[in-house]
LOROVO-278482 format. One line per 3 residues: for each residue x, y, z of N, C-alpha, C. Coordinates in Angstrom, 2 decimals. Layout:
// residues N
X,Y,Z,X,Y,Z,X,Y,Z ~ ...
//
This chain:
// residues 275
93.07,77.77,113.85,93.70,78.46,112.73,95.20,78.59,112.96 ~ 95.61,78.72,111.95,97.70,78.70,111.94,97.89,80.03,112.87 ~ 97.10,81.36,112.62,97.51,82.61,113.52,97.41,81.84,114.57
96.47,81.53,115.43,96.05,81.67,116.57,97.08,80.41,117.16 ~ 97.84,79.30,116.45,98.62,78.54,116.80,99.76,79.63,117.12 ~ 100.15,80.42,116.22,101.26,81.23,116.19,101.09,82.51,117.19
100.13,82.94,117.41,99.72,83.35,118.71,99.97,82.97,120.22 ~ 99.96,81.92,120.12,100.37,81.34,121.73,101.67,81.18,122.16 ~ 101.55,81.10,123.26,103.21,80.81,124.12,103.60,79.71,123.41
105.26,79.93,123.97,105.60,77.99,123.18,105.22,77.31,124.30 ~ 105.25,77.77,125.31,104.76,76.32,126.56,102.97,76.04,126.37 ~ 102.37,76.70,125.93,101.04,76.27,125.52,101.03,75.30,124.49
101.53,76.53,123.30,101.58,74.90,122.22,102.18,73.86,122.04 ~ 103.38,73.69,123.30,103.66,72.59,123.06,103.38,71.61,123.64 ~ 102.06,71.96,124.96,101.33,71.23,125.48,100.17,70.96,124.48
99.41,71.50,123.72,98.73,71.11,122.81,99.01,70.37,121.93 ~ 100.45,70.62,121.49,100.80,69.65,120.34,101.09,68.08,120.51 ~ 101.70,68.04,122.11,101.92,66.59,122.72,100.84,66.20,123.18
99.67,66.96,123.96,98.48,66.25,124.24,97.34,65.92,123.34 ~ 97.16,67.16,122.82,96.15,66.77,122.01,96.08,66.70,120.83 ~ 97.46,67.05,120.13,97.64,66.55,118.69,98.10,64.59,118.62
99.20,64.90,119.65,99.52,63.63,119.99,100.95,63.63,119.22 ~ 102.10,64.79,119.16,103.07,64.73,118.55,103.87,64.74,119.58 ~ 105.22,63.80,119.26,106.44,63.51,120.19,106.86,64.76,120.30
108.07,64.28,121.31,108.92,65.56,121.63,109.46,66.58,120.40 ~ 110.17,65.22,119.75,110.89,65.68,118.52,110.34,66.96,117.47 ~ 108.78,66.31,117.29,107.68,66.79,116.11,107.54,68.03,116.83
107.13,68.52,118.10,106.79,69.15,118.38,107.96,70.38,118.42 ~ 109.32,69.89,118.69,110.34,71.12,118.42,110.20,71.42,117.09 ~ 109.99,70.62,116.02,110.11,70.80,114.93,109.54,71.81,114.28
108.17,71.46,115.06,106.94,72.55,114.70,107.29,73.46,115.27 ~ 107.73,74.07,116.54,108.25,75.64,116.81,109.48,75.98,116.09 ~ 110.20,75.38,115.50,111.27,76.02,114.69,110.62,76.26,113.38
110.07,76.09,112.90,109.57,76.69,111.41,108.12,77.69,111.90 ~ 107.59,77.15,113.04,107.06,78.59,113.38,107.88,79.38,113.56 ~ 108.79,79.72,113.84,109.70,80.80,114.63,110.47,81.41,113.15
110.41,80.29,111.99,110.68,81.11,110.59,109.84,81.61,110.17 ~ 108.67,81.39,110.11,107.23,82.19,109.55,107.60,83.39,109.52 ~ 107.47,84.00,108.79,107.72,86.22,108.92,106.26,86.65,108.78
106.22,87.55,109.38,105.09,88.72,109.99,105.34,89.86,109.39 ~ 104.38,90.20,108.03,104.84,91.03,107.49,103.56,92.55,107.84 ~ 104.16,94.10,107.57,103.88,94.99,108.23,104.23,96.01,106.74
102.91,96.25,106.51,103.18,97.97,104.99,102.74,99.10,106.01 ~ 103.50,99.90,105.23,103.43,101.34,106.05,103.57,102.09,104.26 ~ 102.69,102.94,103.69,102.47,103.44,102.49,101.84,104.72,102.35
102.38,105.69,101.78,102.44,106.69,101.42,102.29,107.32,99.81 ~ 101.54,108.24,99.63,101.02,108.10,97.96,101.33,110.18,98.11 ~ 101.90,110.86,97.09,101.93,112.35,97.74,102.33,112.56,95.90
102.10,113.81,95.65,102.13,114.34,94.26,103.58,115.52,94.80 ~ 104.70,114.96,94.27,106.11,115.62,94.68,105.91,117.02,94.58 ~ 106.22,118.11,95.53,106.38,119.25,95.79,104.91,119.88,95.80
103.87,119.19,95.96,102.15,119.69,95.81,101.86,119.27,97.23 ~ 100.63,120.23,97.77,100.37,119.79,98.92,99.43,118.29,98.61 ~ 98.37,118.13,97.95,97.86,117.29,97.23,97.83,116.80,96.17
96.98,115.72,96.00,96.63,115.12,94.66,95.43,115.67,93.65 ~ 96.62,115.64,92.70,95.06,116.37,91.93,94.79,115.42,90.50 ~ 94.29,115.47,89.92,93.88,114.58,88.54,94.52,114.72,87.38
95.15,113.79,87.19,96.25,113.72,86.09,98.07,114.42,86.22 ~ 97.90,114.22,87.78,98.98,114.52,88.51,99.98,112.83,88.16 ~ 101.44,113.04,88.75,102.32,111.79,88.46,102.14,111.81,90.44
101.47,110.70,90.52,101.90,110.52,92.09,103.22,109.44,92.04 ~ 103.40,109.99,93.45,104.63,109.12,94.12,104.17,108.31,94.82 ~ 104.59,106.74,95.23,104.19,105.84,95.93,105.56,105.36,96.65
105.20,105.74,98.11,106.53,104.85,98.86,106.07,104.32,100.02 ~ 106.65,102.99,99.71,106.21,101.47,100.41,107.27,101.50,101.45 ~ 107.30,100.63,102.35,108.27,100.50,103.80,107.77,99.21,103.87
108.02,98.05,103.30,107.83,96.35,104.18,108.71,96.32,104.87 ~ 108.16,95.92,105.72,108.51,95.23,107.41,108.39,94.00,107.89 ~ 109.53,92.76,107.64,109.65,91.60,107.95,110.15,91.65,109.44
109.34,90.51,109.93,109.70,90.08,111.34,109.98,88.58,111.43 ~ 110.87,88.09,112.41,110.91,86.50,112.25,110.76,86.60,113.98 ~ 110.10,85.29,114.59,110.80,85.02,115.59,112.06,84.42,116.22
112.72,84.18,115.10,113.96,83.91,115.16,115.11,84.82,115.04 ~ 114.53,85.92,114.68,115.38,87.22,114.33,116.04,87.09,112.95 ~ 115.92,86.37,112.37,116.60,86.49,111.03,115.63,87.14,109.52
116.62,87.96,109.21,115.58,88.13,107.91,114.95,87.81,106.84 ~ 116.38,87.33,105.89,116.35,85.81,105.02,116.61,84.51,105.80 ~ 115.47,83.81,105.15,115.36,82.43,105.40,114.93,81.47,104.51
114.88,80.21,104.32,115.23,79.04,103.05,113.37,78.88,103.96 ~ 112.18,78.56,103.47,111.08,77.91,104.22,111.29,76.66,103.85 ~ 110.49,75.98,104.99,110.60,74.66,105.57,109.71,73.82,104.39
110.59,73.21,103.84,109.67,72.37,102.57,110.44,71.40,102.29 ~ 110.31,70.26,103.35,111.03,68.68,103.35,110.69,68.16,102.06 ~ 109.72,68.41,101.45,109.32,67.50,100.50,109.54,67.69,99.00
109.98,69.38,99.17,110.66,69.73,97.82,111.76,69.63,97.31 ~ 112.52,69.17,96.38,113.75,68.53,95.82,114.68,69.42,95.33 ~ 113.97,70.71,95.82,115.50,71.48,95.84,115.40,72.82,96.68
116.26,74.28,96.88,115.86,74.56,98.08,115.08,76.13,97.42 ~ 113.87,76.08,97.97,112.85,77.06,97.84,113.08,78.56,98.57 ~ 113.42,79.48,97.14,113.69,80.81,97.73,112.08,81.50,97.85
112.33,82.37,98.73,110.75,83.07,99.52,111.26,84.47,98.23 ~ 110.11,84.63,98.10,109.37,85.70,97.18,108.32,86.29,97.53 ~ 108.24,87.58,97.57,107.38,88.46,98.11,106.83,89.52,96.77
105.36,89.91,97.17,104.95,90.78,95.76,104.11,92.18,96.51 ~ 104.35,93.19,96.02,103.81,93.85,96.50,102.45,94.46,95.32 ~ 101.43,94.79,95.91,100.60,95.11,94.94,99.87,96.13,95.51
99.38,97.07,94.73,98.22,97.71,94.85,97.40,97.47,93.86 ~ 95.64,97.56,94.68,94.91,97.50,93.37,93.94,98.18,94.20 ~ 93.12,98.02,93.40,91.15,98.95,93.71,90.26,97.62,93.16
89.81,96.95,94.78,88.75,95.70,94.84,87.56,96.25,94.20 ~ 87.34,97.36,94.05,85.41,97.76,93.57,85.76,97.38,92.00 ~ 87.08,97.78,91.23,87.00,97.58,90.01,87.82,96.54,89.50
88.61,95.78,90.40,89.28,94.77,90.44,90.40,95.12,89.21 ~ 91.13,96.40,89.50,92.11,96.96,88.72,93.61,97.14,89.78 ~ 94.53,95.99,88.99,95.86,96.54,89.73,96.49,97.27,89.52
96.97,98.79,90.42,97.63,99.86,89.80,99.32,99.41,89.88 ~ 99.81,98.72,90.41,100.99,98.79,91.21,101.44,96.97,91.18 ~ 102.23,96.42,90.75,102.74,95.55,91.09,104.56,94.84,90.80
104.50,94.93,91.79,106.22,94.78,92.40,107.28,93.89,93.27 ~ 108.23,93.08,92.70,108.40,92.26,93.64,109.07,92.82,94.78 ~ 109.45,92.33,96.08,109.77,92.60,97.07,111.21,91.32,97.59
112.51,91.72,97.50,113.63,91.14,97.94,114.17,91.21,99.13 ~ 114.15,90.19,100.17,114.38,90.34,101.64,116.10,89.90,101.70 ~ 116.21,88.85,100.88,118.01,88.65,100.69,118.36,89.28,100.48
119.04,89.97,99.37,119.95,90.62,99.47,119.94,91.97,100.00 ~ 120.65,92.02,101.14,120.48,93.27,101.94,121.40,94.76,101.36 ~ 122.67,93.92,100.33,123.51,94.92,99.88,122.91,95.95,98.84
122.06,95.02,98.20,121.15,95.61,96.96,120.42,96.64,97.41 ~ 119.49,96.01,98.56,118.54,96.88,99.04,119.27,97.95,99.71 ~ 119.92,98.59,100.34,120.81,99.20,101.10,120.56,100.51,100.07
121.56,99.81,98.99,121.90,100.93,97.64,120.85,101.68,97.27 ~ 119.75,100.86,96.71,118.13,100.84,95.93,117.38,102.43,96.94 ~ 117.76,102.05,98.62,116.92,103.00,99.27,117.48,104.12,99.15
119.66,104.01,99.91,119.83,105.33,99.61,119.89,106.11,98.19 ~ 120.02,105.46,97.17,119.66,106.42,96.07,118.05,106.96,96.18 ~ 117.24,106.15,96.57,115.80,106.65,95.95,115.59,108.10,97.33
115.78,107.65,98.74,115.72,108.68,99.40,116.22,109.91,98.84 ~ 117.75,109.84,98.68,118.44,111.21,97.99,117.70,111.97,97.17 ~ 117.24,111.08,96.01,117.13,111.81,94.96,115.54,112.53,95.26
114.34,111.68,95.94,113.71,112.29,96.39,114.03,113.49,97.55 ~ 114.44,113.80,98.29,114.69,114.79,99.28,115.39,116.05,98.28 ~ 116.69,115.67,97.43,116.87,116.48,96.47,115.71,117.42,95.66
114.88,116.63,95.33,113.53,116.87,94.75,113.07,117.73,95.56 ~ 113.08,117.68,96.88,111.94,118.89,97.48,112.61,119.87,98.28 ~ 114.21,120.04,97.89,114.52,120.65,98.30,115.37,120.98,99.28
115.57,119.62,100.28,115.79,119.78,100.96,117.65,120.08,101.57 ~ 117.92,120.59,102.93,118.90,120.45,102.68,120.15,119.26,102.55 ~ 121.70,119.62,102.67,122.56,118.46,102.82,122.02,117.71,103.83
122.10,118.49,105.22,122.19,117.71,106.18,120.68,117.28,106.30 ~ 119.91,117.30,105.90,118.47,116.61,106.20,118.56,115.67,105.11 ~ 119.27,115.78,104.28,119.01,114.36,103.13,120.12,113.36,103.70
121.26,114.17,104.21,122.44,112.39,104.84,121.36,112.02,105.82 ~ 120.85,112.74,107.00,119.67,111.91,107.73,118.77,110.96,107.92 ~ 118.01,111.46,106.58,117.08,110.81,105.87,117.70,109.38,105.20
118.70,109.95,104.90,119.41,108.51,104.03,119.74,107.33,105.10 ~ 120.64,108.39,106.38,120.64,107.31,107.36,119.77,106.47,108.06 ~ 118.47,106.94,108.09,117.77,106.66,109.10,116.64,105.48,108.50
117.26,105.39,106.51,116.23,104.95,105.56,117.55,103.31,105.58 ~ 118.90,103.26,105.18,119.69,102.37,106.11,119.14,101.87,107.22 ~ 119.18,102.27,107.98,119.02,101.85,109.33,117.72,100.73,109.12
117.16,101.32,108.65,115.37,100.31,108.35,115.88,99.86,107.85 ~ 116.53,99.47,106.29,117.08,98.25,105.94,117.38,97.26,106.52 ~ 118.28,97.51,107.70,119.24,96.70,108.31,118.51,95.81,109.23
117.48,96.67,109.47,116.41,96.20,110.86,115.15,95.28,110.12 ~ 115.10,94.99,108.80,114.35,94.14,108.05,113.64,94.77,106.97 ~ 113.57,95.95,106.95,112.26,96.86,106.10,112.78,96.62,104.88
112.31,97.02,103.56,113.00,97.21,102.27,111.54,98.58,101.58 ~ 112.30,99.05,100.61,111.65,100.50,100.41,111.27,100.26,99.02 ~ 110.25,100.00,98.58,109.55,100.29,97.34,109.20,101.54,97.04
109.16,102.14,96.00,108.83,103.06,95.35,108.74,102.91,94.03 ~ 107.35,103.51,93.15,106.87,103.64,92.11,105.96,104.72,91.95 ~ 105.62,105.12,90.75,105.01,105.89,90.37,103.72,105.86,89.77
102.38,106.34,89.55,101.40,106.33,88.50,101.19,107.58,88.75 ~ 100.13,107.44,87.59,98.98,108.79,87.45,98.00,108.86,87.82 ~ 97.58,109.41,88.57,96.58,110.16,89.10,95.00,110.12,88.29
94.00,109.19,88.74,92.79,109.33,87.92,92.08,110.45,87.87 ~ 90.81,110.48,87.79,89.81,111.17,87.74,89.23,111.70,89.19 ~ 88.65,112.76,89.29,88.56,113.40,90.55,87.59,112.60,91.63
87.35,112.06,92.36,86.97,111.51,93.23,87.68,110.84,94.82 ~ 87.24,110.06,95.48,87.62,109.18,96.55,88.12,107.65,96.18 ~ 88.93,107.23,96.41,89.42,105.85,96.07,89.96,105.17,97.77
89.34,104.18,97.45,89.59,103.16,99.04,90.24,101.74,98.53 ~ 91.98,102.00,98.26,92.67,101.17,97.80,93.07,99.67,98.80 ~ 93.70,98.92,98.20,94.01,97.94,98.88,95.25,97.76,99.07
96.22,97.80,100.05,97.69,97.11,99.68,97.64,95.67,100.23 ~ 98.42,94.77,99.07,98.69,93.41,99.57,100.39,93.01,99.63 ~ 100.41,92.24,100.48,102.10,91.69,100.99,102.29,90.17,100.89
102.57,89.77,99.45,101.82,87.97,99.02,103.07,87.65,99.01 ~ 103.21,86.21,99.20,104.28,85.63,99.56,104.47,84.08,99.22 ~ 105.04,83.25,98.02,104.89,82.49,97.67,105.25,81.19,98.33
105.50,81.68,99.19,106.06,80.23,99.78,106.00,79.88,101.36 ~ 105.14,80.83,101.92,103.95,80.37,103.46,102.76,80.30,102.89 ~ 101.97,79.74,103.55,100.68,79.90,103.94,100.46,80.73,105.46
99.52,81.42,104.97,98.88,82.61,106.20,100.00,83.53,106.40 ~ 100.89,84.17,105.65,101.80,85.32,105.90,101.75,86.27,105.45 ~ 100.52,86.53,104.42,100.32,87.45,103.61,99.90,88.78,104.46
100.18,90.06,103.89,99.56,91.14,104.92,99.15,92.11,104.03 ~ 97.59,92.52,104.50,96.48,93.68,104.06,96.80,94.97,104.57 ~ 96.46,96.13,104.11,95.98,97.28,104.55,95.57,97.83,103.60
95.02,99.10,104.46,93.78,99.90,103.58,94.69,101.22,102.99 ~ 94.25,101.57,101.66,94.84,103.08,101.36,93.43,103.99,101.25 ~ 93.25,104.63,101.38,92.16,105.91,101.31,93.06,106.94,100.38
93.00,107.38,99.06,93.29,108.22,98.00,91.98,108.92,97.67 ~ 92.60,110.61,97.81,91.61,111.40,97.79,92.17,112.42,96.37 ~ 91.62,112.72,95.07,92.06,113.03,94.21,91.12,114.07,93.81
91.57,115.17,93.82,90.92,117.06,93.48,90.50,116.81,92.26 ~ 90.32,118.16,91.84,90.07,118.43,90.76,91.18,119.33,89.94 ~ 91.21,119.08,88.84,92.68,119.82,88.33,92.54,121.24,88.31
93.67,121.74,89.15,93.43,123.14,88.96,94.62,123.67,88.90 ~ 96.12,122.94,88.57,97.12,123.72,88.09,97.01,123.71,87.02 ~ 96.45,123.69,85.80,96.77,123.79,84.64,97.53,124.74,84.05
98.15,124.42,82.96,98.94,126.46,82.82,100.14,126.81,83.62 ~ 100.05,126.76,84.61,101.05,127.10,85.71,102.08,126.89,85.74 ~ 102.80,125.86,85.12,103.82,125.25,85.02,104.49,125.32,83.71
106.03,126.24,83.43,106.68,126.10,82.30,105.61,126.67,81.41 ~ 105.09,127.92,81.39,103.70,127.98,80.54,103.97,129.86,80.66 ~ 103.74,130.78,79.43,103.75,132.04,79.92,102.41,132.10,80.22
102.61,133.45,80.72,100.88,133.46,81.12,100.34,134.11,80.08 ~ 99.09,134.71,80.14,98.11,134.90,78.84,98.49,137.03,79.00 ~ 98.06,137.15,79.81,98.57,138.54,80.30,99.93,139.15,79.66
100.47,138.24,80.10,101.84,139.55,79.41,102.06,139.00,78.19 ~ 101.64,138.51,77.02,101.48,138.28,75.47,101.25,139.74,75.17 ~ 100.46,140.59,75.80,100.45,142.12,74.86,101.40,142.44,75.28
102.30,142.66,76.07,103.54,143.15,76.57,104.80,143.16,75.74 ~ 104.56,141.54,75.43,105.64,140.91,74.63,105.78,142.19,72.79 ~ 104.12,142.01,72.44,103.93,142.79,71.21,104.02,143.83,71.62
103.35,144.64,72.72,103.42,146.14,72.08,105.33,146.77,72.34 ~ 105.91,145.35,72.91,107.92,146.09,72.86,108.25,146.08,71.38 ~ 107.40,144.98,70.80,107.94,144.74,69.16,107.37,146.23,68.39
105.99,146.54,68.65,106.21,147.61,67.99,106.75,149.16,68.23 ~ 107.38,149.31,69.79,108.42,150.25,70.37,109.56,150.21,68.98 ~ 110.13,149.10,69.06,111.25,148.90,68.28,110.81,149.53,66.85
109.88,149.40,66.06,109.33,149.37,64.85,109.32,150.73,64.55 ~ 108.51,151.73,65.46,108.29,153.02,65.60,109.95,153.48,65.36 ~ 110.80,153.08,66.63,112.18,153.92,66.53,112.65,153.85,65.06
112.28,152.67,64.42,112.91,152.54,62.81,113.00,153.39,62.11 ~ 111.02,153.94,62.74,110.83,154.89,61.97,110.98,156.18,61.64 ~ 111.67,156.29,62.79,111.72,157.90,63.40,113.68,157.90,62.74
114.17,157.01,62.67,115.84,156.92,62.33,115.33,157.16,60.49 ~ 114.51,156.26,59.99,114.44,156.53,58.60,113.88,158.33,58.21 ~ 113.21,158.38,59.53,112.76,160.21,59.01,113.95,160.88,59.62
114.76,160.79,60.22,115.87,161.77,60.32,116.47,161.30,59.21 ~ 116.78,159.89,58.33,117.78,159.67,57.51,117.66,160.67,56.53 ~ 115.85,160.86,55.90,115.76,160.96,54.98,115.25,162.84,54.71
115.24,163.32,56.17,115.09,164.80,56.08,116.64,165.45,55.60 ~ 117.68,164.56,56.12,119.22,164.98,55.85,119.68,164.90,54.71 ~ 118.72,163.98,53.53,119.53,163.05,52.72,118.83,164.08,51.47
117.89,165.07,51.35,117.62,166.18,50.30,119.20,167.44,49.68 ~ 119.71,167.12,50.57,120.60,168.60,50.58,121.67,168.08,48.96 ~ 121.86,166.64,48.91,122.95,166.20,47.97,121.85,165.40,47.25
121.04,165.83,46.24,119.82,165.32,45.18,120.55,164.74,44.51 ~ 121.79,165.13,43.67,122.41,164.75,42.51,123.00,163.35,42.65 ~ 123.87,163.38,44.26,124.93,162.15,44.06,123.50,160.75,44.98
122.50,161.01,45.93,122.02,160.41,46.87,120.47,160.98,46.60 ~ 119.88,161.04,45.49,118.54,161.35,45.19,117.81,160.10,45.44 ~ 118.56,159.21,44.30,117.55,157.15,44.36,118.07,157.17,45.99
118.88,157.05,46.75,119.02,156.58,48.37,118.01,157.34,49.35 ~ 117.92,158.53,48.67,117.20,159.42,49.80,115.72,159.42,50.09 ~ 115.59,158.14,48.68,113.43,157.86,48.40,113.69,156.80,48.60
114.57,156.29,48.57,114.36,154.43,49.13,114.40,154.20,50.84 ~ 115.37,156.03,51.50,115.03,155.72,53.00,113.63,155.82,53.43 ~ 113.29,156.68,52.67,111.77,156.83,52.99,110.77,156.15,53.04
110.73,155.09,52.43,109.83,153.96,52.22,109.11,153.42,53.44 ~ 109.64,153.20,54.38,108.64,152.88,55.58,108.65,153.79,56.65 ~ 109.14,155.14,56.07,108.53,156.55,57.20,107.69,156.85,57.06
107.29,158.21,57.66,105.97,159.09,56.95,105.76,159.78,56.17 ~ 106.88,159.84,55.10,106.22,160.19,53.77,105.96,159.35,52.87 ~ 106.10,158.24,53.49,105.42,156.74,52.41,103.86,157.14,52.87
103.32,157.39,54.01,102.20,157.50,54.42,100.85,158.65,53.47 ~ 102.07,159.58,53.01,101.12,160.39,52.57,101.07,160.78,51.24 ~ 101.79,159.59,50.34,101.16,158.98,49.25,101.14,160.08,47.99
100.12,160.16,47.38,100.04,161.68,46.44,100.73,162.62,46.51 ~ 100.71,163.20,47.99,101.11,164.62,48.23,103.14,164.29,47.92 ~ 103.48,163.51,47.68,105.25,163.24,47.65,105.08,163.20,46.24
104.41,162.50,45.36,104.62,162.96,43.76,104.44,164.40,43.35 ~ 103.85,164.88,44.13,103.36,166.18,43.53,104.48,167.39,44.15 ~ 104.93,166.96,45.36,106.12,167.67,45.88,107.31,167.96,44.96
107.67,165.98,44.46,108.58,165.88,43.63,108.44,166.61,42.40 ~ 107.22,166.56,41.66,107.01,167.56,40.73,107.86,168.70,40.81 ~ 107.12,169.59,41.47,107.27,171.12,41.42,109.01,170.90,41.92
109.23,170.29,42.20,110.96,170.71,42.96,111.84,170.35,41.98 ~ 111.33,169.80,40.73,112.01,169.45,39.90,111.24,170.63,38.67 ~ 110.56,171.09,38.67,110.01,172.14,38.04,110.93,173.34,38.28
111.43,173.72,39.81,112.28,174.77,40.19,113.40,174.46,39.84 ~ 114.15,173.24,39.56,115.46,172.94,39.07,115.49,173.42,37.45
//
């Protein structure tokens, strides 16, 4: 198999390749220099519902990827070895998540190992703005930023995306690291996503149900004082009948002698009987 070629010393295979393949000197350097371009790729992935200890159902998860290219040559970008193609073949990388039981891809993304300036930028913004997000302080987010650089530089590049959160159960995801232009460089790992049951509902940007009577019984505090200003208006407002008689029954209207109905016509009566 190509691993297990790429597995061995070069002084092994290049005794295998001259003896028992039967390739010259030449062929046989040839063949360790494009082995030595082959990249060895390495996911390291993380799935977390921002500022929650867990995942819960119908949550926005966060997804952050870390690829990890290796060459034995030490280089990061490289042109692959393809004599026979007529012009020069850039390497492309895809990152994917999916779920093999339902053969559903949640996640798919390309992955850029050239340009290192791009990627540089891409991480320290996404670090910042995440660490911002949870809080954290100055000096733990320049850190973070540095130390998310630094992996750049050393081959990694930082994906990040987002979905939603299914239905409450166990999920045993797949990550893949595909690569259009080796054979055998592709790289697997397993995700294990464990998703609750929803139980913030409400909680968020939401009043609570409780203090709704609170809210009403201040409205009718206010309502009462109205009322108590219209019964002082309108106990004061008898003394001058002649010039403020129509003002002094129109304050009354939503005090307590609107309340007691009959007994104010019959008042008015007789007081106009004594006039």
């Amino acid at each position: 198999m190509l691993q297990d070629l790429r597995d061995m010393k070069p002084e092994e295979r290049a005794e295998l390749l001259t003896q028992v393949a039967g390739f010259s000197a030449d062929e046989s350097r040839d063949v360790e220099i494009v082995i030595e371009m082959m990249p060895s790729i390495s996911i390291d992935i993380t799935c977390e519902t921002e500022g929650e200890e867990g995942i819960q159902e119908g949550d926005i998860v966060t997804m952050q990827a870390w690829i990890t290219l290796h060459r034995g040559n030490g280089l990061i970008g490289a042109l692959p070895h393809a004599p026979y193609f007529p012009l020069e073949k850039e390497e492309n990388f895809w990152l994917l998540i999916a779920d093999s039981m339902s053969n559903d891809v949640w996640i798919s993304q390309k992955v850029n190992f050239v340009d290192e300036a791009t990627a540089i930028i891409a991480a320290t913004k996404a670090i910042q703005e995440l660490k911002e997000g949870s809080g954290d302080s100055v000096r733990e987010i320049n850190a973070a930023v540095k130390a998310a650089v630094d992996r750049v530089k050393a081959g990694s590049r930082l994906v990040m995306s987002k979905f939603q959160a299914p239905a409450e159960g166990n999920y045993n995801l797949s990550s893949y690291c595909l690569c259009d232009s080796w054979i055998g460089c592709d790289a697997k790992s397993g995700i294990k996503l464990k998703v609750l049951k929803r139980s913030r509902t409400g909680t968020r940007g939401m009043v609570a149900a409780d203090e709704l009577p609170a809210l009403e019984d201040g409205g009718d505090e206010v309502e009462e004082e109205d009322e108590y200003d219209d019964d002082y208006e309108s106990e004061y407002s008898e003394d001058d009948e002649d010039v403020k008689g129509k003002e002094a029954n129109g304050a009354v209207v939503n005090g307590s002698a609107h309340v007691r109905g009959d007994d104010d016509s019959s008042s008015d009566g007789s007081g106009s009987e004594e006039n």
